[in-house]
C-alpha positions, 0 to 999 in steps of 0.5 A, a space after each residue: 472508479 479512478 485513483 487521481 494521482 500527480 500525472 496519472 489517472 489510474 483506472 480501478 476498474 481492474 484490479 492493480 499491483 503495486 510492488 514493494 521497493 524496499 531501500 533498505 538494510 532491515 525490513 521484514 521480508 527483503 531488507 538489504 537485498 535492493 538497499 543501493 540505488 543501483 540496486 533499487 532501480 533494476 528492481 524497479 525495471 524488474 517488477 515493471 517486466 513483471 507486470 507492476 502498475 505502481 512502483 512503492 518505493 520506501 527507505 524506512 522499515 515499518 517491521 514491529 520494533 524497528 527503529 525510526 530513520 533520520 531525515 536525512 538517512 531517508 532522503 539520501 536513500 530514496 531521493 535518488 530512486 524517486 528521481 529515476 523511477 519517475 522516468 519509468 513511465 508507471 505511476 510512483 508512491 513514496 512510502 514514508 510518513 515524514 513531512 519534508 520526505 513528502 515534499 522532496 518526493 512531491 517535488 521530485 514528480 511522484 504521484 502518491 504519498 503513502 503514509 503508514 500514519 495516514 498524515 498525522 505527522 505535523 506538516 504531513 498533511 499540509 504537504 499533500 494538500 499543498 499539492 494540486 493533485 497527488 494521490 494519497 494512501 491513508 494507512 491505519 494503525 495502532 500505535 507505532 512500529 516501536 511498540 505496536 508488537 507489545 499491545 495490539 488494539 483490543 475488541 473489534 478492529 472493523 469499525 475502528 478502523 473505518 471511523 479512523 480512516 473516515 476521520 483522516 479523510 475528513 481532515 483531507 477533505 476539509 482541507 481541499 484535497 478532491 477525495 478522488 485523491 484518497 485511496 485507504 489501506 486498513 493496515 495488516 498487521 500494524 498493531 492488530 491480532 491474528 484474528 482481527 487482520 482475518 476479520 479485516 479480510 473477511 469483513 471488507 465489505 464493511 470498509 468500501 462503504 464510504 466509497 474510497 478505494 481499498 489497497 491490501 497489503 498481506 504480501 508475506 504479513 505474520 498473520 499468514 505465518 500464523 495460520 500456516 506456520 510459514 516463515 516468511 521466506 515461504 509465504 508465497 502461497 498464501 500471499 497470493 491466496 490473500 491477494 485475490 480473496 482481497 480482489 474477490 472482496 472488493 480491494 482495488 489495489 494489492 501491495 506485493 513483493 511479488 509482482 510477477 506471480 500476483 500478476 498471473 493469478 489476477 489474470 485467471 480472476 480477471 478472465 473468470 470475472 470477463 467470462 462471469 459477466 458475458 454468460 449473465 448477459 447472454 440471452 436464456 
């Protein structure tokens, strides 16, 4: 399986890492430590010495409650990161959900258009499909970032979630975009309880059926807090621990802030994983 993105064709057949730079003063984890393209683009160098695939650079919080960035706040941070990080030699996602924020990055060179909307911003799917051959991360969640903490979906998430994102792909689909393009993300945390980004987990198997590769992104979520009762500066272990229970469970891509330490446990699944299949192949 292959990711097809603007310059690169990304090999899935191991798992990749895709590390979060936040160009912000306010998201969750990290807001304000990389807020500055100076700043912003020595972390960039810093998770590709740490093993980075894929760079996501962002420049407004998703965090519940946070408030929307205007247009020209978001560009002003993150055009001149876009426009550096393509220099890198790695593949680059714009993380941003607005239309013309799209075109400026699509424009500036970057591969992939993460959308926490999964495009159902007017414009924001006529953006992607415009482009011959960028990648696309369709994102599901409920609500918005504004309110999604004050009423998270109800009953089961797993179908929910996969018809949504079928549905989006559809639209791509539909439009012209070559679904090797499309990879899903079912949205930890966006607007969802405890127990349904666990079931999510436990339940992967449900969203590969439609053959679209999956990106996890548990790095440091609430959820884990919950189960653990870690603050969110502490939530390496169990960040890690969701990484490779996502890889063990067929995710494709992991989205992480912490890119040298994810890097590490890959490689032991990797080389148990290589060890697994040379003793299957051994003669009895």
């Amino acid at each position: 399986m292959h990711w097809q993105t603007t310059r690169f064709s990304i090999d899935l057949a191991r798992p990749r890492i895709m590390g979060i730079v936040n160009v912000t003063p306010d998201s969750f984890s990290d807001g304000g430590r990389y807020a500055g393209s100076a700043l912003a683009l020595a972390r960039c160098e810093q998770l590709i010495a740490d093993g980075a695939d894929i760079l996501d650079i962002g420049g407004e919080s998703s965090r519940p409650g946070s408030p929307p960035v205007p247009l020209d706040e978001e560009l002003a941070r993150v055009l001149p990161v876009l426009r550096e990080a393509v220099k890198l030699g790695i593949a680059i996602s714009a993380d941003t959900y607005k239309p013309d924020t799209m075109k400026a990055a699509l424009d500036a060179g970057v591969d992939i258009v993460n959308d926490i909307w999964a495009l159902r911003q007017p414009g924001a799917l006529d953006a992607v499909a415009a482009h011959p051959n960028c990648g696309v991360c369709l994102m599901h969640m409920h609500g918005e970032p504004q309110t999604m903490h004050r009423s998270p979906m109800e009953g089961d998430a797993v179908p929910r979630v996969r018809s949504f994102l079928r549905e989006r792909s559809d639209a791509l689909l539909a439009a012209g975009v070559d679904r090797s393009r499309i990879a899903w993300d079912a949205g930890i945390g966006f607007g969802k309880a405890v127990e349904q980004n666990f079931a999510l987990l436990a339940r992967q198997h449900e969203l590969l059926a439609d053959g679209y590769p999956l990106l996890a992104a548990w790095s440091r979520k609430s959820s884990l807090g919950a189960v653990t009762g870690l603050p969110v500066e502490d939530r390496l272990a169990p960040s890690l621990a969701a990484a490779l229970l996502a890889v063990e469970r067929g995710a494709r891509v992991v989205r992480v802030h912490d890119v040298k330490e994810t890097a590490a446990v890959l490689k032991v699944w990797v080389a148990a994983t290589i060890f697994s299949e040379h003793e299957a192949g051994s003669p009895p």
